[in-house]
SEVO-729973 format. One record per residue: x, y, z of N, C-alpha, C in turn; chain; residue number from 1. Coordinates in steps of 0.02 Angstrom, whole numbers, plus 32768, in hexadecimal, padded with zeros to 4 digits. Layout:
BEGIN
    nx    ny    nz   cax   cay   caz    cx    cy    cz  chain  resi
     X     Y     Z     X     Y     Z     X     Y     Z      A   NUM
...
END
This chain:
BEGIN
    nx    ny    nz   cax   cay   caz    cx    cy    cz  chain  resi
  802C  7FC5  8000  8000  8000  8000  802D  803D  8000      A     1
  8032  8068  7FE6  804A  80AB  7FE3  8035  80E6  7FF6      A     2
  806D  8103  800F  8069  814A  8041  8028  8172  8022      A     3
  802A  817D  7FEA  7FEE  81B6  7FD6  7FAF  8195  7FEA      A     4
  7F95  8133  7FDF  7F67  8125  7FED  7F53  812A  802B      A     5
  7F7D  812F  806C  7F77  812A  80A8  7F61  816F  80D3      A     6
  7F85  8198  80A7  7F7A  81E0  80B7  7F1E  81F3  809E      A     7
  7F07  81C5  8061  7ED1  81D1  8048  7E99  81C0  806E      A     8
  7EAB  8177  808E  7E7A  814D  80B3  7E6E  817E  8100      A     9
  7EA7  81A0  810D  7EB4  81B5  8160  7E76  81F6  8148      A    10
  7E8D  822A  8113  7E63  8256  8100  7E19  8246  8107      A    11
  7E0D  8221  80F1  7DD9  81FB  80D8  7DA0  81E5  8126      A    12
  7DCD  81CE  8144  7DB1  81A7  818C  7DA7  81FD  81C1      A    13
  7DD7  8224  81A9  7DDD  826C  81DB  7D92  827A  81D5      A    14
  7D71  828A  8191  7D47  82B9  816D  7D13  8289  817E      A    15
  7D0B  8249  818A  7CC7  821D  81A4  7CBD  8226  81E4      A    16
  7D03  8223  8212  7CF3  8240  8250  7CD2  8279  826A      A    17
  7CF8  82BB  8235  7CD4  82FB  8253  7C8D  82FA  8229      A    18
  7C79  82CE  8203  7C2E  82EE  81E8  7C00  82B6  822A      A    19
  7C28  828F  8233  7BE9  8266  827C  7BF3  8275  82BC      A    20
  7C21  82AE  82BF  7C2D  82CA  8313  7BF4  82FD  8319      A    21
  7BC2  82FA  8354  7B80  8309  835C  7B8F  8365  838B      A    22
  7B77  839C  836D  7B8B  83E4  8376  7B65  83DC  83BC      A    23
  7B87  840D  83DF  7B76  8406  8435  7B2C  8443  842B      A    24
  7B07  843A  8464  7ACB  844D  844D  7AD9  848A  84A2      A    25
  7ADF  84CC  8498  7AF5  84EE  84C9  7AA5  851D  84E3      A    26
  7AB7  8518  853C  7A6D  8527  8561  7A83  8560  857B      A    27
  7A5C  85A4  857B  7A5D  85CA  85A7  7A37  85D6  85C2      A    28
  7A43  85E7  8617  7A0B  8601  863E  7A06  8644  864A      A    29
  79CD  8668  8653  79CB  8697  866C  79E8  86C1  869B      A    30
  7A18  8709  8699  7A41  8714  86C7  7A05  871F  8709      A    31
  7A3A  871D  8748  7A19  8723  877D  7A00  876C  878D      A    32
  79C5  878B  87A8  79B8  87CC  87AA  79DF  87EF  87E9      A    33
  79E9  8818  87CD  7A0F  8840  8808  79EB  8865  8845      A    34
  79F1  8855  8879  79F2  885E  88B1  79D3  88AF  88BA      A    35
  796B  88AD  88D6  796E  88F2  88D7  799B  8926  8913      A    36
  79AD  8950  88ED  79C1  897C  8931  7999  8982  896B      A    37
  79BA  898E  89A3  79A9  8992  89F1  799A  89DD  89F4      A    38
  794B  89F6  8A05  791B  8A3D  8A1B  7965  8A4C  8A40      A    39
  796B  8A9B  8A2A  799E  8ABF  8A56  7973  8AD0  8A9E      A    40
  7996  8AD2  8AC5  7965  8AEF  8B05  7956  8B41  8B00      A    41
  7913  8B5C  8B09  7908  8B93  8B0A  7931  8BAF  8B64      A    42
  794D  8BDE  8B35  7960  8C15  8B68  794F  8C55  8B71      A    43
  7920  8C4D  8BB0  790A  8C8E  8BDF  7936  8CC1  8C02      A    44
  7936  8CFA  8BE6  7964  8D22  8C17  7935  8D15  8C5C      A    45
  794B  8D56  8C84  7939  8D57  8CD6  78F6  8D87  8CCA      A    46
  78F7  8DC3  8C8E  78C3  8DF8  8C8B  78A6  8DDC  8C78      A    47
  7886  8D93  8C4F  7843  8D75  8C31  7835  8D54  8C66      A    48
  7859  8D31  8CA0  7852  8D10  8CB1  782E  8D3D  8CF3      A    49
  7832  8D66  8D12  781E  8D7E  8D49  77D4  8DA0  8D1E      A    50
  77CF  8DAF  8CD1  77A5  8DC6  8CBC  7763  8D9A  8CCA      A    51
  7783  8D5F  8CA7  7757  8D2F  8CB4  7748  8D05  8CFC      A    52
  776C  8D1A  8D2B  7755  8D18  8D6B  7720  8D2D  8D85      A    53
  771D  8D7E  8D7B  76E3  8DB6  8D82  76BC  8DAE  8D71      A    54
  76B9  8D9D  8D21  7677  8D8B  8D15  7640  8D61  8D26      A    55
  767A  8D29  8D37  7655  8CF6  8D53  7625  8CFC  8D9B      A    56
  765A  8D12  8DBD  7637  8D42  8E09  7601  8D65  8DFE      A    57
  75FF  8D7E  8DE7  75C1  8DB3  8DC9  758E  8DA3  8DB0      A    58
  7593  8D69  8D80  7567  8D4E  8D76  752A  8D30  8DA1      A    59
  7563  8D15  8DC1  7554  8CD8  8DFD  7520  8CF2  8E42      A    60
  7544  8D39  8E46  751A  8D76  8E63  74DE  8D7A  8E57      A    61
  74EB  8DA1  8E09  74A7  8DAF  8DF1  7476  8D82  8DF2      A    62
  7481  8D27  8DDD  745F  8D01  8DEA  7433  8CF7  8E2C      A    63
  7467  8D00  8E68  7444  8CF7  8EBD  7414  8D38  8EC3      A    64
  7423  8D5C  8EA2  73EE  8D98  8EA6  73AD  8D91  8E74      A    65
  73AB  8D81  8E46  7388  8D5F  8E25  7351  8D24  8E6B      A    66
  7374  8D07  8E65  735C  8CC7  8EA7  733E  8CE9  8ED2      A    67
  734A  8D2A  8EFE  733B  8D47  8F22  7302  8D6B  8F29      A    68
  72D9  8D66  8ED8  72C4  8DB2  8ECA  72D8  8E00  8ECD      A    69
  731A  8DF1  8EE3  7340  8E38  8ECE  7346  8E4B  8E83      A    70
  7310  8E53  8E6B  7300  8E66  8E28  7316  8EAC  8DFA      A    71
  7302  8EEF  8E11  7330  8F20  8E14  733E  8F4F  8E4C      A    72
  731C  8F3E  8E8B  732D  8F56  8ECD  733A  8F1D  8EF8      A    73
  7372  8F3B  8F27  7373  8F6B  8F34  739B  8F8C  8F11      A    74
  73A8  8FC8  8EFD  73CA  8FFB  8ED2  7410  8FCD  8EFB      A    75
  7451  8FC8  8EBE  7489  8FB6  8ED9  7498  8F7A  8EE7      A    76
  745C  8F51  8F00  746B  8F01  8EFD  7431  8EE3  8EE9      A    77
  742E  8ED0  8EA8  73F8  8EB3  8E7F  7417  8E9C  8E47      A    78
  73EA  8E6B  8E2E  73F4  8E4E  8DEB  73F8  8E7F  8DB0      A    79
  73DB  8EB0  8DA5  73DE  8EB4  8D5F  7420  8EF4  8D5D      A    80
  743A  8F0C  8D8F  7458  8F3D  8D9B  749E  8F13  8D92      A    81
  74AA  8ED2  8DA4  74EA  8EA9  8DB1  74ED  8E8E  8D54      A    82
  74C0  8E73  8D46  74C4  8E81  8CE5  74D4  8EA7  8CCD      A    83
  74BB  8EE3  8CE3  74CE  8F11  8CBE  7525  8F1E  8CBB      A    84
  752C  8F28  8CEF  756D  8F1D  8CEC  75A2  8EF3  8CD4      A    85
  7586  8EAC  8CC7  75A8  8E76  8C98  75B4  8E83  8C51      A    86
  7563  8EAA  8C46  757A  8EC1  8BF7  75A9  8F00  8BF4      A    87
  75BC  8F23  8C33  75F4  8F6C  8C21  762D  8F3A  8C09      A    88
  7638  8F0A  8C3A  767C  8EE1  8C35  7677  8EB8  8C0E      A    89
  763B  8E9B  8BD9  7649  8E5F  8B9B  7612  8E83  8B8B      A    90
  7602  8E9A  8B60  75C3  8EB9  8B32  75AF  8E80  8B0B      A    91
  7560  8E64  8B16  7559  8E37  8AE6  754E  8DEE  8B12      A    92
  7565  8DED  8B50  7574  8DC0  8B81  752D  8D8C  8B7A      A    93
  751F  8D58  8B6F  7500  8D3D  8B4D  74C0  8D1F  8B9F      A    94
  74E6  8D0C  8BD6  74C7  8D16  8C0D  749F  8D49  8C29      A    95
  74C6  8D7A  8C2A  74C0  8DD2  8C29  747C  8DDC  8C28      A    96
  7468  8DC7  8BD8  7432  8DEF  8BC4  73F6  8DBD  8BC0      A    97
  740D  8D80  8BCC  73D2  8D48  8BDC  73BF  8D49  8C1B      A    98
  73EB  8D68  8C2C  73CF  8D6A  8C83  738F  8DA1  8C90      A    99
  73A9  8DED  8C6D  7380  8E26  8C71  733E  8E12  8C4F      A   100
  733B  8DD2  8C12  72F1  8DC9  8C06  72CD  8DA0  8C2C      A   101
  72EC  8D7F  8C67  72E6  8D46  8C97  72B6  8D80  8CDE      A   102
  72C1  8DAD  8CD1  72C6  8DEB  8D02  7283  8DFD  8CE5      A   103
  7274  8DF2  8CB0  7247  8E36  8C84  720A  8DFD  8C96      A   104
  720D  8DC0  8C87  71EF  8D8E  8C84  71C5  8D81  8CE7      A   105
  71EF  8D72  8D04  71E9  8D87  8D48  71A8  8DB8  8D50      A   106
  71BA  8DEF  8D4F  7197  8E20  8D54  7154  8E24  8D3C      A   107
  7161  8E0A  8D06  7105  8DEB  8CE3  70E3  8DD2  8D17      A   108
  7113  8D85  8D24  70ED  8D5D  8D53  70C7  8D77  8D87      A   109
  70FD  8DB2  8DB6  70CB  8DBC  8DF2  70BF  8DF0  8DDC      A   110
  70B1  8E0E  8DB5  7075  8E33  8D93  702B  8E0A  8D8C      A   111
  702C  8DD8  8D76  6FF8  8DB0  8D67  6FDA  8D9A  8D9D      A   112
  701B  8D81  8DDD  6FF1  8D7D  8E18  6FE3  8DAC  8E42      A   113
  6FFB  8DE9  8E42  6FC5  8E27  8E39  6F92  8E2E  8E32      A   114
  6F90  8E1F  8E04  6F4C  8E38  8DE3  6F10  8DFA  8E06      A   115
  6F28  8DD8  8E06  6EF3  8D92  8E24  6EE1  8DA9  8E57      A   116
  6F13  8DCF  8E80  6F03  8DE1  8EC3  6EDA  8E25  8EC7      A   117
  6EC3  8E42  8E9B  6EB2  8E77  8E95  6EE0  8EB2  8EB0      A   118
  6F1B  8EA3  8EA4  6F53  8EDD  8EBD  6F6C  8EF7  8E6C      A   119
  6F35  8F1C  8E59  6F38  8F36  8E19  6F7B  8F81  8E1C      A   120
  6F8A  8F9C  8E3E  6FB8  8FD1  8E39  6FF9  8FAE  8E3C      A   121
  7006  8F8C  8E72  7048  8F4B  8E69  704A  8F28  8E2E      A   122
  700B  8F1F  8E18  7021  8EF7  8DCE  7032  8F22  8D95      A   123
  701B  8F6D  8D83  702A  8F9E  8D85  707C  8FC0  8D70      A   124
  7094  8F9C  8DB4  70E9  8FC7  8DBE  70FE  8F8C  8D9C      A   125
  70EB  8F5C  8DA4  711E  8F0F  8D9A  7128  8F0B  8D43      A   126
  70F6  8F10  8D38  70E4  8F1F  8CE2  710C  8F68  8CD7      A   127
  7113  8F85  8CE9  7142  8FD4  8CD4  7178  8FB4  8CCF      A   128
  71A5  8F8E  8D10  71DE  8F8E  8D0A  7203  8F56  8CD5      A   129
  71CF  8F20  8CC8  71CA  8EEA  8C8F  71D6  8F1D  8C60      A   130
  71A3  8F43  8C47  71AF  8F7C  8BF0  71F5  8F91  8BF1      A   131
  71FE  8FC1  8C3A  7253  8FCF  8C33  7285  8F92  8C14      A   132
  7279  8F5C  8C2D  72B3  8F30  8C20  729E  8EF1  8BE3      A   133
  7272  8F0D  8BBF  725F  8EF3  8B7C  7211  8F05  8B54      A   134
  721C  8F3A  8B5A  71C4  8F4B  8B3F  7198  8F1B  8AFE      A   135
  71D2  8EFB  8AE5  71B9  8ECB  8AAD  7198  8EAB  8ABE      A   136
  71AB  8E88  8AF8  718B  8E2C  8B1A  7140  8E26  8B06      A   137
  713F  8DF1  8AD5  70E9  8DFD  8ADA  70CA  8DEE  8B19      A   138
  70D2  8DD4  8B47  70C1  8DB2  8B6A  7096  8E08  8B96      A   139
  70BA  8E44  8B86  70AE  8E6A  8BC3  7067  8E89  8B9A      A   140
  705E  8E83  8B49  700F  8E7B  8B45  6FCC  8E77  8B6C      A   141
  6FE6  8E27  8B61  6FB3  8DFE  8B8D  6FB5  8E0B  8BC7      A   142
  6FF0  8E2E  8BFB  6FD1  8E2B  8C3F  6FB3  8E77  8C4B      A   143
  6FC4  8EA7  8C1C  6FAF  8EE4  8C22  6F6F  8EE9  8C05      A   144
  6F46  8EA9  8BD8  6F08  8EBC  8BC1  6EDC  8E82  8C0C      A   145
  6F09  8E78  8C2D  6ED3  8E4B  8C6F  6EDE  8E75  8C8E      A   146
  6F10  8EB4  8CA7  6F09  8EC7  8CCC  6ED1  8EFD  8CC5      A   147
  6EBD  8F17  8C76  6E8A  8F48  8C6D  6E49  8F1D  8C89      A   148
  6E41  8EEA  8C66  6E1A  8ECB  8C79  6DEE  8EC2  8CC3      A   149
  6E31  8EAD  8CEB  6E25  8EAF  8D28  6E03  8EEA  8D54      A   150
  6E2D  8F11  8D36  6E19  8F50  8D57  6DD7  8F6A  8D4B      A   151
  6DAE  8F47  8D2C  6D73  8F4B  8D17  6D43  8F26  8D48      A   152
  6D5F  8EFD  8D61  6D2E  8ED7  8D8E  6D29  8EDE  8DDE      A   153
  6D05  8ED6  8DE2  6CFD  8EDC  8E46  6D20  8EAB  8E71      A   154
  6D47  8ECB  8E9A  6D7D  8EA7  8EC3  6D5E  8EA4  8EE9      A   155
  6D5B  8E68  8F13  6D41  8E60  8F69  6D76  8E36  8F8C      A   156
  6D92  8E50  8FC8  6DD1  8E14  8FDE  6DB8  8E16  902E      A   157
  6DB1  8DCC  902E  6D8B  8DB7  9077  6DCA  8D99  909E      A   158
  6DDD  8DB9  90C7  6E20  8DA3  90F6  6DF3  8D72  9116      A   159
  6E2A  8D47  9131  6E11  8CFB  9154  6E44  8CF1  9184      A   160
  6E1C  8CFE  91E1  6E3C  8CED  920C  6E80  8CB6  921B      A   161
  6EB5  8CBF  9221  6EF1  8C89  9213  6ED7  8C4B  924E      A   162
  6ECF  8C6A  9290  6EA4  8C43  92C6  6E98  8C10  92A4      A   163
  6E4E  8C31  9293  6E13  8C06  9285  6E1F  8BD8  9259      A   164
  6E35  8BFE  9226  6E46  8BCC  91E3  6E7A  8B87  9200      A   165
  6E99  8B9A  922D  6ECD  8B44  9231  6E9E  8B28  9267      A   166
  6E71  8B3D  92A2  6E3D  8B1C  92AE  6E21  8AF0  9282      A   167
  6E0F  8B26  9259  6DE8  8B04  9231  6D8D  8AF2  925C      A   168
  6D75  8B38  9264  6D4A  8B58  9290  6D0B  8B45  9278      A   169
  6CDD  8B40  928F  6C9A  8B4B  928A  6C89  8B97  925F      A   170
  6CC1  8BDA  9289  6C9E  8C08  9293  6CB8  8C03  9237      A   171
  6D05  8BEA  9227  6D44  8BFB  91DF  6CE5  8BDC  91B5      A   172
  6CF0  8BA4  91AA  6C9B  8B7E  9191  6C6F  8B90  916D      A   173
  6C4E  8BB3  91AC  6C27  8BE4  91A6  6C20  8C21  916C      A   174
  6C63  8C54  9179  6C82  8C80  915C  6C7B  8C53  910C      A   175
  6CB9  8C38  9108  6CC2  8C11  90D4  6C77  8BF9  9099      A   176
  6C53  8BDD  90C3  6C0E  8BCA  9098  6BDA  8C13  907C      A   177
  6BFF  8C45  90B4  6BC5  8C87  90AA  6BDE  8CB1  9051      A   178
  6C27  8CA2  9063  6C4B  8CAC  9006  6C35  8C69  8FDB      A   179
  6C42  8C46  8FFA  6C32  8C2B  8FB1  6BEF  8C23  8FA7      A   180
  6BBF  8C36  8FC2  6B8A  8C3F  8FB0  6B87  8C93  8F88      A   181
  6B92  8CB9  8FA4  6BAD  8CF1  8F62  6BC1  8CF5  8F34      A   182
  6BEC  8CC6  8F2B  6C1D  8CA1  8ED8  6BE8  8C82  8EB1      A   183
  6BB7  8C67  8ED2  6B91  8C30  8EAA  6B49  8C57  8E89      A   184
  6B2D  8C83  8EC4  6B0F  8CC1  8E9F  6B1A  8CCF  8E6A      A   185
  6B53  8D00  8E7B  6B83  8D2D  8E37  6BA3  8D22  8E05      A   186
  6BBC  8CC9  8E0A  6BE5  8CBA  8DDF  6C2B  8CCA  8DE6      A   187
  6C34  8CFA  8E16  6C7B  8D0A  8E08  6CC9  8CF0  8E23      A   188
  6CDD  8CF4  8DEC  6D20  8CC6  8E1B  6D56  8CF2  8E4E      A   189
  6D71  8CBD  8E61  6D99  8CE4  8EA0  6DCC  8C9D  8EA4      A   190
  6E0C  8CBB  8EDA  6E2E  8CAA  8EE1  6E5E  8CA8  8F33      A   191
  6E5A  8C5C  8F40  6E5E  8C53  8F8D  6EB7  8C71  8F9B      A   192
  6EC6  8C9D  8FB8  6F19  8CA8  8FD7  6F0F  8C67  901A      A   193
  6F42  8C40  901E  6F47  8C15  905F  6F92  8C01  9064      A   194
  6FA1  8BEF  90A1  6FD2  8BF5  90B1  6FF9  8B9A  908D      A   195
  6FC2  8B88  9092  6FF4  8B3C  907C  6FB4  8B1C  9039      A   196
  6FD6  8ADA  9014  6FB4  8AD7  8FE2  6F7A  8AB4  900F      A   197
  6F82  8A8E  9039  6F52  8A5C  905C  6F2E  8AA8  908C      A   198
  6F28  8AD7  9093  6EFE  8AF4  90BC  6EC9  8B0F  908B      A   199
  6EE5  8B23  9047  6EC7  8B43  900A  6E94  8B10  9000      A   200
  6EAB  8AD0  8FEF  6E76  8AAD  8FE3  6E31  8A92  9014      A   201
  6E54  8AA5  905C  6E2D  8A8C  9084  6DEB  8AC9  9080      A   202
  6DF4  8AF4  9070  6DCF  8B42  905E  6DB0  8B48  9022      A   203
  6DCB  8B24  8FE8  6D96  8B07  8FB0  6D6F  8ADD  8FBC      A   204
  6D82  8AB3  8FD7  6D3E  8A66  8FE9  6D10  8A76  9018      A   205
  6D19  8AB7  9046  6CF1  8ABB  9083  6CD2  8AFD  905C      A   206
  6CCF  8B1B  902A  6CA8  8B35  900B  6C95  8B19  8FCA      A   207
  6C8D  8AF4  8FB8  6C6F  8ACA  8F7B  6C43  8A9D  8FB0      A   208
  6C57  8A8B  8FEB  6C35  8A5E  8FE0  6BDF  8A8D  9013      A   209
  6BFC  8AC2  9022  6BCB  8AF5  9047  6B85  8B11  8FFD      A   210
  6B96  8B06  8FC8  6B67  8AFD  8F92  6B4F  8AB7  8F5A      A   211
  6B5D  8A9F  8F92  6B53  8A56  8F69  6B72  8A37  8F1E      A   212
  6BA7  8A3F  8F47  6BF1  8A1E  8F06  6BF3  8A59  8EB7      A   213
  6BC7  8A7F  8ED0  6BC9  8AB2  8E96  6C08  8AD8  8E70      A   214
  6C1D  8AC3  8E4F  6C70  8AE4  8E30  6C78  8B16  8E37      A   215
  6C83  8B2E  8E5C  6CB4  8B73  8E69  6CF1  8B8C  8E4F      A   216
  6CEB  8BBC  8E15  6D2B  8BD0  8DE0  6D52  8BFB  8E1F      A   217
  6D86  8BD2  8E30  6DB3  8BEC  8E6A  6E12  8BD2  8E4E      A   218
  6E3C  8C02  8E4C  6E8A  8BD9  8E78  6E91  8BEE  8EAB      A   219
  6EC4  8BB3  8EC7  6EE9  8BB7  8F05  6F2B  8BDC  8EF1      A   220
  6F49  8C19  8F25  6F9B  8C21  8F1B  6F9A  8C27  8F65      A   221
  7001  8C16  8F61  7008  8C1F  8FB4  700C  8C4A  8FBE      A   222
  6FF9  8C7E  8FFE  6FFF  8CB3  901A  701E  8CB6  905E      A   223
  703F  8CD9  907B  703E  8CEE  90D7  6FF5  8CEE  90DD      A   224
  6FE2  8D18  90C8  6F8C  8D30  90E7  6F54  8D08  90BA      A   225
  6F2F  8CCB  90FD  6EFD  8CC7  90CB  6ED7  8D07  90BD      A   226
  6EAD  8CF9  908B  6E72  8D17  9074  6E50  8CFB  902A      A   227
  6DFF  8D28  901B  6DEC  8CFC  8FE8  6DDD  8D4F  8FC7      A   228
  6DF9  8D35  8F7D  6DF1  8D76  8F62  6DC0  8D6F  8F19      A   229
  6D90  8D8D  8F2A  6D43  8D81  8EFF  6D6C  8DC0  8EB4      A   230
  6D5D  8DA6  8E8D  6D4E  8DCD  8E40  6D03  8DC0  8E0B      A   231
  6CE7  8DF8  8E09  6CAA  8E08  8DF2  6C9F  8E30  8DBE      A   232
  6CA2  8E1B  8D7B  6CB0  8E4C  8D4B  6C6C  8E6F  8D4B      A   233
  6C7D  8EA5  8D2B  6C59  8EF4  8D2E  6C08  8EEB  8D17      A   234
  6C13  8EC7  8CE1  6BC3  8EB7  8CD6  6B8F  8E6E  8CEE      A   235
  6BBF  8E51  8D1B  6B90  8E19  8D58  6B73  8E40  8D8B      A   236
  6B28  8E20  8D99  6B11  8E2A  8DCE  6B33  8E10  8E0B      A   237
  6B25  8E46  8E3C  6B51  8E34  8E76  6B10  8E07  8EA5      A   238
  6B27  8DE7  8EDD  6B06  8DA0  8F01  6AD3  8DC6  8F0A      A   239
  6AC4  8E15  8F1A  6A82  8E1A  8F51  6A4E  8E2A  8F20      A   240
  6A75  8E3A  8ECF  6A4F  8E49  8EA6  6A2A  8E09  8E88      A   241
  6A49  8DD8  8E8E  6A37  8D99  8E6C  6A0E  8D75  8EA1      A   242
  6A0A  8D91  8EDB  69E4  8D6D  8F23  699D  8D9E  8F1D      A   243
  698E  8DE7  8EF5  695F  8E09  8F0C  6942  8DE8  8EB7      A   244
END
């Protein structure tokens, strides 16, 4: 065999090898994500920080006065006077001014129970100082068209011995059945002041039942002072008229 044939055959066997050597089949994965950065810590000087001290105090104030009914007196230590001041120092103070409608709102209320009580001039001031601190509120509408209202009708307020009433008297009874026989005449409603919810009621049932279970348009609120406070609008006959 000869050199050139051998060199031919070796050629030959090279070129079968590399066409059946199998190409590597290459995988990549996804790089790994990098690591989010770590929140820098916020840094407070000492002047935000005592800022925001104050406010907080103040708030916290204005709130216990709030609690208190220190509403806007006494002049100097009251709620709406300690707001006010939150907004000199944060204008916009988002407490601040939810509080002063918290205030405006208030004031409705015992306006309204005012007016139940026939303490129409107190309901009166209470409603003024509500307009000062939001004249929008619808709400002060509606208590200013009951209070016209009211003022239209005949107040009668029958004080009720404290004694008697926790006796729980023959003479309290008596008294008791002689109104609600007036209510039932007239129609008109009224509203028991008592000192606890269980004495209020004991003062509805002992006059309902002084007209024979007859419904009597009455609420109960708590009061220091009992009493029963009759409302008779302007164009009802009153009991002696409806008795003649």
């Amino acid at each position: 065999m000869s050199i050139s044939f051998k060199k031919s055959a070796a050629l030959v066997l090279l070129l079968c090898l590399a066409a059946c050597k199998t190409t590597p089949v290459v995988t990549t994965y996804p790089a790994k994500p990098l690591p989010a950065p770590e929140p820098q810590p916020v840094i407070i000087n000492d002047d935000e920080f005592r800022r925001a001290r104050i406010l907080a105090d103040m708030l916290y104030d204005a709130k216990t006065a709030y609690d208190d009914n220190r509403l806007m007196l006494p002049v100097g230590n009251n709620a709406y006077e300690i707001y006010q001041q939150v907004l000199q120092l944060d204008p916009g103070n988002a407490v601040a001014v939810g509080g002063i409608q918290e205030i405006a709102v208030r004031y409705i209320s015992l306006a309204e129970s005012a007016i139940s009580q026939g303490e129409f001039e107190e309901a009166d001031g209470l409603l003024g100082r509500a307009t000062r601190l939001n004249p929008e509120r619808p709400e002060l509408a509606v208590a200013r068209a009951r209070l016209a209202q009211a003022r239209q009708n005949r107040v009668q307020v029958h004080e009720l011995d404290a004694g008697e009433l926790k006796a729980q008297s023959l003479e309290m009874m008596t008294e008791l059945a002689e109104i609600a026989q007036q209510l039932q005449a007239s129609e008109a409603t009224f509203l028991i002041r008592a000192r606890t919810d269980e004495e209020g009621r004991w003062i509805y049932k002992t006059m309902r039942d002084a007209v024979g279970g007859y419904r009597l348009r009455g609420n109960i609120d708590i009061s220091g002072t009992p009493a029963i406070v009759v409302s008779t609008t302007a164009n009802a006959p009153t009991a002696q008229a409806v008795r003649d």
